[in-house]
FIBA-715735 format. One line per 2 residues: number of its first residue (from 1); their letters; for each residue x, y, z of N, C-alpha, C, CB. Coordinates in steps of 0.1 Angstrom, whole numbers, plus 5000, padded with zeros to 4 digits. Glycine has a CB too. Layout:
BEGIN
NUM = A = X/Y/Z/X/Y/Z/X/Y/Z/X/Y/Z; ... $
END
This chain:
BEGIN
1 = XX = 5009/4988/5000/5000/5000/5000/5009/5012/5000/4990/5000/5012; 5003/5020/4995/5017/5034/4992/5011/5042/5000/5021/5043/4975 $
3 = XX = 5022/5055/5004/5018/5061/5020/5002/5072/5013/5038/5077/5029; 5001/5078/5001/4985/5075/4997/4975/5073/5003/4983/5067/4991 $
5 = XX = 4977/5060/5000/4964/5051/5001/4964/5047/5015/4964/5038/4991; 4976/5047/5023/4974/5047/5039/4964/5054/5045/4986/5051/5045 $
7 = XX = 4970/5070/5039/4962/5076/5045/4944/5082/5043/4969/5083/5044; 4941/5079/5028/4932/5078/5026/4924/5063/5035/4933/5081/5013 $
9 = XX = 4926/5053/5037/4923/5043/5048/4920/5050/5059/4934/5032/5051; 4930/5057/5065/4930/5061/5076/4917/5069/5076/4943/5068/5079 $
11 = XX = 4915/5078/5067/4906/5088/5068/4889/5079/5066/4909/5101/5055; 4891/5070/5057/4881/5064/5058/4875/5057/5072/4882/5057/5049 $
13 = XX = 4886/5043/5077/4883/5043/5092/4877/5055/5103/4895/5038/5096; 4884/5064/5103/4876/5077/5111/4863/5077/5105/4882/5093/5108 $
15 = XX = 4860/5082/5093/4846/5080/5094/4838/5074/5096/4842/5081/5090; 4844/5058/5093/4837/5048/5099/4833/5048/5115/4844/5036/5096 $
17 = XX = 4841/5054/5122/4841/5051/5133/4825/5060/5140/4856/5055/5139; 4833/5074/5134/4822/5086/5138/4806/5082/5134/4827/5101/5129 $
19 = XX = 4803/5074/5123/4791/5069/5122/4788/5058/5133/4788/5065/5109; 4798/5050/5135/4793/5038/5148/4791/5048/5158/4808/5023/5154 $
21 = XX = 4792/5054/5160/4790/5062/5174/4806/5065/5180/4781/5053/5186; 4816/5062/5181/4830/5063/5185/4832/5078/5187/4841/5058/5173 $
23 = XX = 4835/5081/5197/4835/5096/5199/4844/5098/5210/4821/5103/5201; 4854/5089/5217/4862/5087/5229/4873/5084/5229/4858/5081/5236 $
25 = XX = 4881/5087/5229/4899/5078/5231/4901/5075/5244/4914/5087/5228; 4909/5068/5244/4913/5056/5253/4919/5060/5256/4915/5045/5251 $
27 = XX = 4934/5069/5250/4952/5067/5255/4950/5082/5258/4969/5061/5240; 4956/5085/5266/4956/5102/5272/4966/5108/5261/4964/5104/5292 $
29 = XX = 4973/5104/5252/4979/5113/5240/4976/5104/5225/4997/5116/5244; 4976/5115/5216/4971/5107/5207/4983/5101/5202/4963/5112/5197 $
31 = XX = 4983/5088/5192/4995/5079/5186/4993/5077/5170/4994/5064/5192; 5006/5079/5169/5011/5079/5156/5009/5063/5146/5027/5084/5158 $
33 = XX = 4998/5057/5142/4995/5045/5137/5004/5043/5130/4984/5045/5131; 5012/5051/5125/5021/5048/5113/5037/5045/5112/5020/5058/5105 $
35 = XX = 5041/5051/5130/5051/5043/5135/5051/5029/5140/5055/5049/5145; 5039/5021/5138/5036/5009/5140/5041/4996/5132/5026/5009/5140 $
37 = XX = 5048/4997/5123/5054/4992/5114/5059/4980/5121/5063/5000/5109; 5066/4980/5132/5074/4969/5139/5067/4968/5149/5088/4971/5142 $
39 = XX = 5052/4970/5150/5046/4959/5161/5043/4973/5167/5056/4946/5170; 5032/4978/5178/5026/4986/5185/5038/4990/5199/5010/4978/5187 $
41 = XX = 5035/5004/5202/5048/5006/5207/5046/5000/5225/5051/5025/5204; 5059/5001/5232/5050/4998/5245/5041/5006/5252/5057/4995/5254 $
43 = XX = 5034/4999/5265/5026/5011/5270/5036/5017/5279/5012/5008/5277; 5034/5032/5279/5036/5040/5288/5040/5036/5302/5027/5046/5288 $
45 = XX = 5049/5040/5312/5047/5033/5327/5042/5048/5332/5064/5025/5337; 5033/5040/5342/5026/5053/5350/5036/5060/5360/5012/5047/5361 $
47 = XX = 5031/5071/5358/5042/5084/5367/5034/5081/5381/5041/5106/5360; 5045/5083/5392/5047/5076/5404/5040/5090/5411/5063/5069/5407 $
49 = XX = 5027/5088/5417/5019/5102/5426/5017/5094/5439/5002/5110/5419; 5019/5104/5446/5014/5107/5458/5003/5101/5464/5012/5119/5458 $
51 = XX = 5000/5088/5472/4987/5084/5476/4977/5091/5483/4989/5075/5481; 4967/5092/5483/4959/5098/5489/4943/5091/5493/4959/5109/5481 $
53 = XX = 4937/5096/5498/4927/5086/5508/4914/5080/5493/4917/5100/5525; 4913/5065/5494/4902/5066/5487/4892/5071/5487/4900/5059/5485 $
55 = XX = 4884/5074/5503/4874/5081/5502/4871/5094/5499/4870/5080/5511; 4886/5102/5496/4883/5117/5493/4881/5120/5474/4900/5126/5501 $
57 = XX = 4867/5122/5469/4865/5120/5461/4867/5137/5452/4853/5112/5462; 4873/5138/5440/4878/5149/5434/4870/5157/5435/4881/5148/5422 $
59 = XX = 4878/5174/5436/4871/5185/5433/4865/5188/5424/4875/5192/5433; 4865/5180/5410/4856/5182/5404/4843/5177/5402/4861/5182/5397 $
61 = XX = 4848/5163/5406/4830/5156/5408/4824/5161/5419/4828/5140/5411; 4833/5168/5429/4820/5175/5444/4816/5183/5434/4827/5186/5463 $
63 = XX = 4821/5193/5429/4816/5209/5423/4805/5201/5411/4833/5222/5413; 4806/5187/5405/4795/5184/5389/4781/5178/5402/4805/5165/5371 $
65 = XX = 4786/5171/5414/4772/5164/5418/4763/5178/5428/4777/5146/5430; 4773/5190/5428/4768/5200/5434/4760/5208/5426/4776/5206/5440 $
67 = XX = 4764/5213/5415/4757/5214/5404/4743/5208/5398/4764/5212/5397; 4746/5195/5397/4733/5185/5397/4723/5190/5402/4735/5172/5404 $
69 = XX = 4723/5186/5418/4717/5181/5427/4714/5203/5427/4727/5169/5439; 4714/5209/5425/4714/5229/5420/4701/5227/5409/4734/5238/5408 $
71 = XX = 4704/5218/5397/4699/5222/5385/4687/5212/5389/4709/5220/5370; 4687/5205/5397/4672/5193/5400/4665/5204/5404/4672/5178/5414 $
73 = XX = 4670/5210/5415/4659/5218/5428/4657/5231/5418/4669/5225/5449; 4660/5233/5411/4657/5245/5408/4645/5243/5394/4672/5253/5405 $
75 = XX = 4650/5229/5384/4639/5229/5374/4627/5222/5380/4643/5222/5363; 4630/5215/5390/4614/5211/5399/4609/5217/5402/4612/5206/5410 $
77 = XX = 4614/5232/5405/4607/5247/5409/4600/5253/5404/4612/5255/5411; 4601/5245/5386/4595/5257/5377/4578/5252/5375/4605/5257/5359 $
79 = XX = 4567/5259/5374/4558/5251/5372/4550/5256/5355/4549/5250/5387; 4562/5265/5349/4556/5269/5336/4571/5271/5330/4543/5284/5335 $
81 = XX = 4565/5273/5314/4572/5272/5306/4580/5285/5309/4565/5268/5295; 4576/5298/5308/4585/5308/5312/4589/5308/5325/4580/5320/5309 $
83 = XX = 4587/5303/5333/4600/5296/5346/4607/5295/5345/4604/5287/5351; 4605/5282/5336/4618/5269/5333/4629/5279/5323/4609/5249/5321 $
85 = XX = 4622/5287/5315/4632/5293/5305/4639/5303/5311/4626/5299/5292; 4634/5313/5321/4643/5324/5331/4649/5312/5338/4633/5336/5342 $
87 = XX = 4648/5302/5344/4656/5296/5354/4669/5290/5346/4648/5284/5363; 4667/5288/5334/4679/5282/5325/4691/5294/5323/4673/5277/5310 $
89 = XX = 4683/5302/5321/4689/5316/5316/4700/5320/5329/4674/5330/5314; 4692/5317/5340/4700/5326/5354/4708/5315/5356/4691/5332/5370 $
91 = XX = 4705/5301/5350/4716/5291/5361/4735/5295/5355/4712/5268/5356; 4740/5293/5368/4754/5294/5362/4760/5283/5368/4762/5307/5365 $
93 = XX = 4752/5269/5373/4765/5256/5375/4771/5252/5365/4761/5243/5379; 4770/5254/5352/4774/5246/5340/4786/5258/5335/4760/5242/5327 $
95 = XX = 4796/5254/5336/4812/5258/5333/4813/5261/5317/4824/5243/5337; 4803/5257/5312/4804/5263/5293/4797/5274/5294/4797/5253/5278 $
97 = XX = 4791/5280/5305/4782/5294/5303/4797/5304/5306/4766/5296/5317; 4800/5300/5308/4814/5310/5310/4819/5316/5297/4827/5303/5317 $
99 = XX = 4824/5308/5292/4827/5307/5273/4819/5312/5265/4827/5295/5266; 4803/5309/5268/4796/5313/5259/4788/5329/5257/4789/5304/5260 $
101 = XX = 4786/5334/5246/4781/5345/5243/4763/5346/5245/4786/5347/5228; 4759/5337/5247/4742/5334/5249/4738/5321/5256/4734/5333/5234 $
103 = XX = 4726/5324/5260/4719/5308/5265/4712/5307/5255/4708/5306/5279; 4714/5290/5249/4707/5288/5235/4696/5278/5241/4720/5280/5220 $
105 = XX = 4684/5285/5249/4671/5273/5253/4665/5266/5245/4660/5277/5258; 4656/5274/5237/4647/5265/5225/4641/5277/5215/4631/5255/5233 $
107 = XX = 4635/5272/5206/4627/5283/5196/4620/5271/5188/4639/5295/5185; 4604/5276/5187/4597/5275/5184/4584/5274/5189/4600/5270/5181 $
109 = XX = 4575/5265/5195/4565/5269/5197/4559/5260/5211/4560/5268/5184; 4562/5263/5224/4558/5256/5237/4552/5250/5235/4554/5260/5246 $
111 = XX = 4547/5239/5237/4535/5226/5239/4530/5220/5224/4520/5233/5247; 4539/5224/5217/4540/5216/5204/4535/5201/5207/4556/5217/5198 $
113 = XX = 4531/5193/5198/4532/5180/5198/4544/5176/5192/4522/5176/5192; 4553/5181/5187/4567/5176/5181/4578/5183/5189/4569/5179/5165 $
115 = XX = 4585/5178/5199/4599/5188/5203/4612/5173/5195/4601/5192/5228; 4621/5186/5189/4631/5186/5183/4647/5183/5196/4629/5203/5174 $
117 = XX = 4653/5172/5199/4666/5179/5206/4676/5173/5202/4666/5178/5221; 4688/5181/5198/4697/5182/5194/4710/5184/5205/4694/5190/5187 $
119 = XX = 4723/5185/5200/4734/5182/5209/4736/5197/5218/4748/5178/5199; 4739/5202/5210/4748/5215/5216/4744/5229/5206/4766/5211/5213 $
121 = XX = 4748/5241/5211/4746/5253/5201/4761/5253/5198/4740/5269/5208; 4762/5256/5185/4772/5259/5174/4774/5271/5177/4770/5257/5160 $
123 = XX = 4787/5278/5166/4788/5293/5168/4775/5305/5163/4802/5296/5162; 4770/5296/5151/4756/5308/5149/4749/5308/5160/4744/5305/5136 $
125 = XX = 4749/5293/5167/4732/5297/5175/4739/5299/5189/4717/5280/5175; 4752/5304/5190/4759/5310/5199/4759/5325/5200/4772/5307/5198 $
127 = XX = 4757/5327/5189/4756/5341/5182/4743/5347/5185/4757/5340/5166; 4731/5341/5180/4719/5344/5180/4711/5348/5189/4716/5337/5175 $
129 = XX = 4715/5334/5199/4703/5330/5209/4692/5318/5201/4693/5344/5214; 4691/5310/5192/4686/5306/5192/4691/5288/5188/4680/5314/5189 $
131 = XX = 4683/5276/5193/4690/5269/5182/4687/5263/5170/4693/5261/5185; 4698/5256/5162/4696/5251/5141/4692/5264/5138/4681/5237/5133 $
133 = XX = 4703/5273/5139/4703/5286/5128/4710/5288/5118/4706/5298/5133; 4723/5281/5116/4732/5277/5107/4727/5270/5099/4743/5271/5112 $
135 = XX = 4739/5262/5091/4733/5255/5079/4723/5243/5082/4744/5249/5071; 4735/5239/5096/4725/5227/5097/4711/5230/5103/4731/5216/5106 $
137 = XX = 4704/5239/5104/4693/5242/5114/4683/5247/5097/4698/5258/5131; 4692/5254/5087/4685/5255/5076/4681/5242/5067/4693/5265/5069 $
139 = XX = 4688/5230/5074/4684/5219/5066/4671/5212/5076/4698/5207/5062; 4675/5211/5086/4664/5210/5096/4651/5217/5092/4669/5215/5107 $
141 = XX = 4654/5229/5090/4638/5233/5085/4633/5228/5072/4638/5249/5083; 4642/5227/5065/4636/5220/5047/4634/5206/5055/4652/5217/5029 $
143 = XX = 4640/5198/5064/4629/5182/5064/4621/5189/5071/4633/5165/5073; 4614/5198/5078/4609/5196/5088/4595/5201/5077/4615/5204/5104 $
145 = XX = 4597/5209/5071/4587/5214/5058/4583/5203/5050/4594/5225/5047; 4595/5190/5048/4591/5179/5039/4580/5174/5046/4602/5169/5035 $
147 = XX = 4578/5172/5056/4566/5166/5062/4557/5172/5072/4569/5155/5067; 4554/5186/5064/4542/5197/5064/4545/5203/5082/4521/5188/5059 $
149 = XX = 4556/5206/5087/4560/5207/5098/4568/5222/5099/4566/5196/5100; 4569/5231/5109/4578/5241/5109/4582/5244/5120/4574/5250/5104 $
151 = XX = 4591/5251/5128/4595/5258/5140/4579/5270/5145/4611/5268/5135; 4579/5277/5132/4568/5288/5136/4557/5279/5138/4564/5300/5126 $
153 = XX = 4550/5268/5137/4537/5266/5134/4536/5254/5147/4534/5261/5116; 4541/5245/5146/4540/5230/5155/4549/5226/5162/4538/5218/5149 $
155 = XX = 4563/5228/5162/4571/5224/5162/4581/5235/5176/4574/5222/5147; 4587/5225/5181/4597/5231/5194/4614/5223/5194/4587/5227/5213 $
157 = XX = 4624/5231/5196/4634/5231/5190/4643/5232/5201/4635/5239/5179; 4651/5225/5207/4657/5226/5214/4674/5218/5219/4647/5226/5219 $
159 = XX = 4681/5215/5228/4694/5206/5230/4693/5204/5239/4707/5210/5228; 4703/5192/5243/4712/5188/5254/4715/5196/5264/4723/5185/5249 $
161 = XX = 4724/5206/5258/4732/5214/5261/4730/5228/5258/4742/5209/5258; 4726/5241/5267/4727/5253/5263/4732/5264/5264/4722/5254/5263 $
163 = XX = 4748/5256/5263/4761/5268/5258/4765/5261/5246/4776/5271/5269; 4773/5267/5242/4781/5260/5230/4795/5253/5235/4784/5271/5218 $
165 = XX = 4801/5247/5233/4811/5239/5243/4825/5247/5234/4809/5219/5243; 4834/5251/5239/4844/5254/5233/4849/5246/5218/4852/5253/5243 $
167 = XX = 4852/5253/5206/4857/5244/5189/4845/5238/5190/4873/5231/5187; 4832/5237/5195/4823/5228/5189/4820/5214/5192/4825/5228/5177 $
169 = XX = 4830/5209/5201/4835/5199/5209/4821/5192/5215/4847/5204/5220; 4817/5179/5211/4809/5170/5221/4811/5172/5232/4810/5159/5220 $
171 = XX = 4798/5176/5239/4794/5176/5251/4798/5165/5260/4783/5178/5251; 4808/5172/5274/4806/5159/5284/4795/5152/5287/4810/5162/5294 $
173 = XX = 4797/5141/5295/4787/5129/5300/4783/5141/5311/4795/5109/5306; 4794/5151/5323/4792/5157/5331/4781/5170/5332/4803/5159/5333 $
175 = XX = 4788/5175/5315/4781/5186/5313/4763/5183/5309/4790/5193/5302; 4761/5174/5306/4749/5167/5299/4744/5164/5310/4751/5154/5289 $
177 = XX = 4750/5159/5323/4741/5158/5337/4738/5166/5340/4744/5153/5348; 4746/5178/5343/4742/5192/5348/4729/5195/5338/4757/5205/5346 $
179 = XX = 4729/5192/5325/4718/5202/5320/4703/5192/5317/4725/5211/5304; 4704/5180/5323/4696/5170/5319/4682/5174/5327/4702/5154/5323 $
181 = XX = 4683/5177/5342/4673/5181/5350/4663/5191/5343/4679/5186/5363; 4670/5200/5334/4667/5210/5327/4653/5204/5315/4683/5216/5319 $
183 = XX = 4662/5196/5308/4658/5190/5297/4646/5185/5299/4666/5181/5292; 4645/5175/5313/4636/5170/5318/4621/5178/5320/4641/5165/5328 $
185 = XX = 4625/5185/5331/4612/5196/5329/4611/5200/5316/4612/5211/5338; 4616/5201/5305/4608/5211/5298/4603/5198/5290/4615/5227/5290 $
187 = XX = 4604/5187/5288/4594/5175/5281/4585/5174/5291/4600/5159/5278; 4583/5178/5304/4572/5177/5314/4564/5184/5310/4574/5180/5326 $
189 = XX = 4571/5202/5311/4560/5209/5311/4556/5212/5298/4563/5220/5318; 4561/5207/5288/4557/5214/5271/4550/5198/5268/4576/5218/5257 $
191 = XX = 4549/5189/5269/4544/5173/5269/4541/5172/5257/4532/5167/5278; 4554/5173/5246/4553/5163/5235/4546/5152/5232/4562/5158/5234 $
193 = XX = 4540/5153/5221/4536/5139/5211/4551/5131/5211/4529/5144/5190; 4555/5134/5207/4568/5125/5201/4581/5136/5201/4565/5119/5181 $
195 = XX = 4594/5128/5204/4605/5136/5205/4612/5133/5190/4615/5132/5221; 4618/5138/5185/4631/5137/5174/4641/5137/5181/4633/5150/5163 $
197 = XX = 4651/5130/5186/4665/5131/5186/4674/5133/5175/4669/5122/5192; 4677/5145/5175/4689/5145/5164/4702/5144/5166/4690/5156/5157 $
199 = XX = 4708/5130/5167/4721/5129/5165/4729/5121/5175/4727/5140/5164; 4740/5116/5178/4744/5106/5190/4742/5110/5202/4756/5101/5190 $
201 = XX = 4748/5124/5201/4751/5128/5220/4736/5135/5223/4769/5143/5225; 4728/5137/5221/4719/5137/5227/4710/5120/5227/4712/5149/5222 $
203 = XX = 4715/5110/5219/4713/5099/5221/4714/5093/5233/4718/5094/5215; 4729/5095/5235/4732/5093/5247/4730/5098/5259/4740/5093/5248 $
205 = XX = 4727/5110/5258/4724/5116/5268/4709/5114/5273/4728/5128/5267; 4700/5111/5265/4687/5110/5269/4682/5097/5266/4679/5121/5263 $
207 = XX = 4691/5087/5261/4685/5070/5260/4698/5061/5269/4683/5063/5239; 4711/5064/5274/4719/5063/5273/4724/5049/5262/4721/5065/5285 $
209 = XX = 4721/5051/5248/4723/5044/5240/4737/5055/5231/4708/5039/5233; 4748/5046/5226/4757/5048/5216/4755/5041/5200/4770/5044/5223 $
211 = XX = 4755/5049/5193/4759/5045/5179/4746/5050/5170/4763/5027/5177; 4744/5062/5167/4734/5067/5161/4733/5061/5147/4735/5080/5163 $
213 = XX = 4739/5050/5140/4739/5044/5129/4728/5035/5134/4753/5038/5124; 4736/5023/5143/4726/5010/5147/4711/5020/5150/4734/4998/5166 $
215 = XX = 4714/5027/5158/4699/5032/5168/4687/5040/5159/4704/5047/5183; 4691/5045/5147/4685/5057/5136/4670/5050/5136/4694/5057/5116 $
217 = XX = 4661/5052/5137/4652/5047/5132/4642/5036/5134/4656/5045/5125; 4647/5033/5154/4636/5024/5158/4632/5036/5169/4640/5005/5164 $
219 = XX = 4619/5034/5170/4616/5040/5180/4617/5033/5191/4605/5045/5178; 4620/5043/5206/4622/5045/5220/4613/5051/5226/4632/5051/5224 $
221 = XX = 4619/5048/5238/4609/5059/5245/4619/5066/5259/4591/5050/5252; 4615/5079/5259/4625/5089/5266/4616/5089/5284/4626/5108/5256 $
223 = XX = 4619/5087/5292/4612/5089/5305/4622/5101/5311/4611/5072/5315; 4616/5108/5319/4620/5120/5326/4620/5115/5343/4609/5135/5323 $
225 = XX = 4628/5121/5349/4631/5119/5364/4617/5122/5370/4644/5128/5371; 4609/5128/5362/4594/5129/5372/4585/5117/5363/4584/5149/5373 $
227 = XX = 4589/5111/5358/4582/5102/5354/4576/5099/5339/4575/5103/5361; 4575/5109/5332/4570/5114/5322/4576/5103/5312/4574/5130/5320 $
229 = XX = 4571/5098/5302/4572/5086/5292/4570/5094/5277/4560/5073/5295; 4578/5095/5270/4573/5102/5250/4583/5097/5247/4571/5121/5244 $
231 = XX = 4577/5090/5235/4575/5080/5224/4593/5089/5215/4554/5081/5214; 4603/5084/5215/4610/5095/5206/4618/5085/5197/4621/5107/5215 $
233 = XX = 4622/5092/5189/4630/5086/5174/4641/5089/5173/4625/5091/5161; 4653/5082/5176/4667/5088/5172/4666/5089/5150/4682/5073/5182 $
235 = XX = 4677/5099/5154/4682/5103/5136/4690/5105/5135/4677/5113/5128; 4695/5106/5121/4705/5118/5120/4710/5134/5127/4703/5120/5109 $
237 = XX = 4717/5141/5131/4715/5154/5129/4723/5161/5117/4717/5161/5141; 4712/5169/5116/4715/5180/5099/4730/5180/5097/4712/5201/5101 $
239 = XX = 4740/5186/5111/4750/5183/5104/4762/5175/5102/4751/5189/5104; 4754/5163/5104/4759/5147/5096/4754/5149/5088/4756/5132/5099 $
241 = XX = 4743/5152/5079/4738/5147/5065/4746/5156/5057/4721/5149/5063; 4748/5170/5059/4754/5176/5055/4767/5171/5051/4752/5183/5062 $
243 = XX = 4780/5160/5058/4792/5159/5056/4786/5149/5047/4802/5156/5067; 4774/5140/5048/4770/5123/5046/4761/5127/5038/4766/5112/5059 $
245 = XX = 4759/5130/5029/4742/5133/5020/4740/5119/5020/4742/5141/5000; 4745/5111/5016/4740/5098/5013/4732/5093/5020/4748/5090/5011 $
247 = XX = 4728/5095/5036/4729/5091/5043/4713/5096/5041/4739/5092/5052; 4707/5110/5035/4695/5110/5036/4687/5106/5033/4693/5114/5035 $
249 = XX = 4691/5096/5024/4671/5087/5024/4669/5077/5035/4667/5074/5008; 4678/5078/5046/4678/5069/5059/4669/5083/5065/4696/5064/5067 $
251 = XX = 4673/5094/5067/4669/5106/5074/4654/5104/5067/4679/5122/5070; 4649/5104/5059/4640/5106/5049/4629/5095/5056/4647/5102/5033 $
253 = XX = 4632/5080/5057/4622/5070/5062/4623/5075/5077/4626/5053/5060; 4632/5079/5082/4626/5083/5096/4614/5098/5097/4642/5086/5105 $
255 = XX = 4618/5103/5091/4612/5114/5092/4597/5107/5085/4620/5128/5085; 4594/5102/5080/4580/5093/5065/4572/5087/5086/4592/5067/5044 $
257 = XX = 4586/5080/5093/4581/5070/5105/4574/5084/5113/4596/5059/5116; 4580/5097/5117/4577/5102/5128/4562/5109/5123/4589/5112/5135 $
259 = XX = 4563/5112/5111/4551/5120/5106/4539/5105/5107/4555/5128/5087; 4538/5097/5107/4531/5090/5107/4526/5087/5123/4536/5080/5100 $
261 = XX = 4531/5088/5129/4537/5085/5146/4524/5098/5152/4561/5091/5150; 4528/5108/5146/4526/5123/5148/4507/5123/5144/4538/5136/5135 $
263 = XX = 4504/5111/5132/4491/5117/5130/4482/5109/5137/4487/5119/5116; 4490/5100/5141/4481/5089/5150/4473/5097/5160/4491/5078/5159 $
265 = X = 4460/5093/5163/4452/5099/5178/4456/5093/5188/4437/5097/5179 $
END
């Protein structure tokens, strides 16, 4: 194989991966596949620290389960929709509001029978205040039109996560707890027909399922910490289809499933 075609392999495996869901490394620095020639190098020997008590558990998990246990009491507090959206707005346990230029909550239309949730705000809908304002939120609106649907009319739009995470970077498992309590009330208080998930890490975060390829297209069902049960659909998000066009007549039968889902009584 000539160094070429190595690397085109290489690039192809990555994408393979990023569609299985793969979104995590393993080795604390990345490795050079291509010094592997004579067999995989050794592992690393661990640098020799200082013991310390097992029960004394890190400053950063006291400050994420203090946060939590902030963002429960406070979205249990809310008992309407403009509550829940000033209480999001004022919270500051989540460490990406620091970074960010806006709180990106939702847009579209409270108590919709269709809410929309997605990963994270990008830098438009960092910009804006709102979220899928960019390209991918402009393709989002063309499916959401293919099956007589809109933001203004039926439809509520919202994420995971509402900062944008520094470069655009997938949301922590941490950061996604801090904002889940959030998430929860507002499928309570807005009580969807059916959810859309667009894309893995809100997969995960709200089914704790990985690999938005295998998961695209059977329906789930999302339960909230107060109990609440709606019927939701993992998918693509816009912008996978965007890198992956191909990929949209998969987007296409899901969206044919939820519209059907949606006219049921």
């Amino acid at each position: 194989m000539t160094e070429p075609d190595e690397h085109r392999a290489a690039a192809a495996l990555l994408r393979w991966y990023a569609e299985m869901g793969v979104d995590e490394a393993t080795a604390p620095s990345p490795t050079d596949l291509f010094e592997w020639r004579a067999g995989p190098p050794p592992a690393p020997k661990p640098t020799p620290r200082a013991a310390k008590p097992a029960s004394a558990p890190a400053p950063e998990t006291v400050a994420a389960d203090e946060a939590i246990e902030e963002a429960k009491r406070i979205a249990a507090a809310c008992d309407s929709f403009e509550a829940l959206e000033q209480a999001v707005n004022g919270f500051e346990g989540c460490a990406l509001k620091q970074g960010a230029k806006n709180t990106v909550f939702t847009d579209g239309v409270p108590g919709a029978d269709l809410l929309v949730i997605g990963e994270a705000p990008g830098r438009d809908e960092d910009r804006v205040g709102k979220p899928f304002v960019g390209r991918a939120g402009q393709l989002l609106d063309r499916m959401l039109a293919a099956i007589g649907r809109s933001r203004e009319k039926d439809t509520l739009i919202s994420n995971v996560i509402y900062w944008r995470p520094p470069g655009n970077r997938t949301p922590t498992q941490i950061e996604t707890a801090i904002c889940r309590p959030f998430v929860d009330r507002l499928i309570e208080i807005t009580g969807p027909k059916a959810i859309l998930i667009a894309g893995g890490a809100p997969l995960q975060a709200l089914l704790g399922v990985t690999g938005i390829m295998r998961a695209r297209g059977i329906w789930r069902e999302v339960e909230t910490a107060g109990g609440a049960r709606v019927a939701a659909l993992p998918s693509f998000h816009p912008a996978f289809l965007l890198r992956q066009p191909a990929s949209k007549r998969l987007a296409w039968a899901d969206l044919k499933s939820l519209q059907a889902r949606l006219r049921q009584d």
